[in-house]
N, C-alpha and C positions, 0 to 999 in steps of 0.2 A: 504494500500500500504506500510506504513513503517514497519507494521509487518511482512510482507513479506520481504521484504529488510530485517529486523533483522534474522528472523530466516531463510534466503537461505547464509548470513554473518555467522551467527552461524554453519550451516549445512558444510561449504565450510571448518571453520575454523578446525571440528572435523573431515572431512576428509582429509586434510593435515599430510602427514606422522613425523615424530620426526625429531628436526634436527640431525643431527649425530656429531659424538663427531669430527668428521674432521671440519666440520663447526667451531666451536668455538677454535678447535686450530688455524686456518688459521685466522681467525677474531684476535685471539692475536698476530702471526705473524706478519699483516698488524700494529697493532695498534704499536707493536714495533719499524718496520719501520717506521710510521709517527714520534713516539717519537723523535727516532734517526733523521730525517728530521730538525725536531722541534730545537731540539740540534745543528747540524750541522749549521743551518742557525742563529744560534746565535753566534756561534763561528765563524762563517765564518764574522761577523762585529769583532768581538776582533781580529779577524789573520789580519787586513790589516798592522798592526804594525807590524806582526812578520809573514812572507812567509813560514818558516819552519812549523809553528803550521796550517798554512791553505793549504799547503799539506799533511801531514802529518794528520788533520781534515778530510780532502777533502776525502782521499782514506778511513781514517775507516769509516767515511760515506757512499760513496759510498759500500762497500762491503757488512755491515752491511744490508743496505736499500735494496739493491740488494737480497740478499741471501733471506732475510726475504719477499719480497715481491713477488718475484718467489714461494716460499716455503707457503705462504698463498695463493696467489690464485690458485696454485695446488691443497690444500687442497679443499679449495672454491666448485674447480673443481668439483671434488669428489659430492659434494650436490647439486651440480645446474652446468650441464652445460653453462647457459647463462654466468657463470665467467669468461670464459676461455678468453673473450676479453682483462680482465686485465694481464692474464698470457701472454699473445704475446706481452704488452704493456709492460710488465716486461723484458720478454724478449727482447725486439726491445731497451729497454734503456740500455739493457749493449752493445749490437753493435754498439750503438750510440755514448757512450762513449769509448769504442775501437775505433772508427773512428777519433773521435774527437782527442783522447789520441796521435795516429798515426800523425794527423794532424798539432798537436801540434809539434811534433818531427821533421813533416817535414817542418815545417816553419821554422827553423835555416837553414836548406837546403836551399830550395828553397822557399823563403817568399810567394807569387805566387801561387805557387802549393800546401802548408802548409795552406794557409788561403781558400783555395779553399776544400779542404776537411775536415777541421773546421766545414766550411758551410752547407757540407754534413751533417756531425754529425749532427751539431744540430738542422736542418731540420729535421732530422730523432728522433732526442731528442725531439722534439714540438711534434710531430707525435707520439711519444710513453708514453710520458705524457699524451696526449688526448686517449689514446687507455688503461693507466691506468684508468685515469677519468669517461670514461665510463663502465668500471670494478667497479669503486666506486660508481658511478651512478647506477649502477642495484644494486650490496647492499642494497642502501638506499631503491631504489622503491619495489624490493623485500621483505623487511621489515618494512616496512611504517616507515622511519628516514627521515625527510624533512634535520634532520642535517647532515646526510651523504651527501645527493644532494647535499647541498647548497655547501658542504664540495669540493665533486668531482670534483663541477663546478671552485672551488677555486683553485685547484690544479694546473688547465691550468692557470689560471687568476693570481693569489694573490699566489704562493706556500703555506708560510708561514701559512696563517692564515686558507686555504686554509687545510691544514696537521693537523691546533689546531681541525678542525671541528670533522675531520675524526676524528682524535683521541678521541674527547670527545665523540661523536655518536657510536662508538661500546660496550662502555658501555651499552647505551641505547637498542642499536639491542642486546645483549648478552641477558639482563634482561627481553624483550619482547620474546626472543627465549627458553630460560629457564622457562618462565613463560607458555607459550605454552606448552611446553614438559611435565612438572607439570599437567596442565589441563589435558593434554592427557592418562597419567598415570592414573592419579586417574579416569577420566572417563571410561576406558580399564576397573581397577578393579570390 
């Protein structure tokens, strides 16, 4: 029985197509983002002294993470449709943060009506972090990285540590996907 198990693993392993070069861009992409996350969230404890650097922080972060994590799981896209959960989740977090941004403006207005769609945003911000998360959740399962998972699950929960996982775990899915594409090659020849 476990010979079987090995060699239908094996069989499964050599019909699997190569990843493509989109894959490993979009994976650097993401890993970018996490960095920049990584950074922001440490700079955003030094700015409570100084409000000018944690706006100022706040937006290259934002843009930064944005651009790059739209822009990776696009790529993602591209090799596996099951990505695309991340890319709506990417998407869903800049509307969330236009809402919020909006919300924020309208609270000098009408404090009331300001916090009230605050609330929207960031309802909609939980909800597009969980809809990255599960973007980074197939990652990992897709690539047998328990450290992506644990990562993905962190994202909702623990941001921070949550973004270290991701970050360190693409290295690892890069190294198993390269190593793969290697096998494949030289088995081809």
């Amino acid at each position: 029985m476990y010979i079987y198990l090995l060699m239908d693993s094996e069989f499964q392993t050599e019909n699997k197509p190569p990843y493509p070069e989109s894959f490993f861009e979009g994976l650097d992409k993401i890993k970018l983002a996490a960095l920049v996350l990584i950074i922001g969230t440490l700079l955003s404890l030094v700015s409570f002294f100084d409000p000018v650097v944690a706006i100022v922080a706040g937006i290259i972060v934002v843009i930064v993470v944005w651009v790059e994590l739209v822009a990776g799981f696009k790529l993602l896209k591209e090799s596996n449709a099951d990505y695309g959960t991340g890319l709506t989740g990417a998407y869903a977090m800049i509307v969330a943060a236009v809402i919020a941004f909006i919300g924020g403006i309208l609270f000098f207005i009408n404090p009331i009506f300001g916090a009230l769609i605050v609330i929207v945003g960031a309802v909609l911000g939980i909800l597009s972090a969980i809809l990255v998360a599960i973007g980074l959740f197939r990652i990992g399962s897709k690539n047998e990285s328990g450290i992506m998972e644990v990562g993905a699950i962190l994202v909702v929960l623990i941001s921070f540590i949550g973004w270290i996982l991701v970050y360190v775990s693409i290295g690892e899915i890069k190294n198993k996907a390269n190593k793969r594409n290697a096998e494949q090659l030289f088995k081809s020849q």
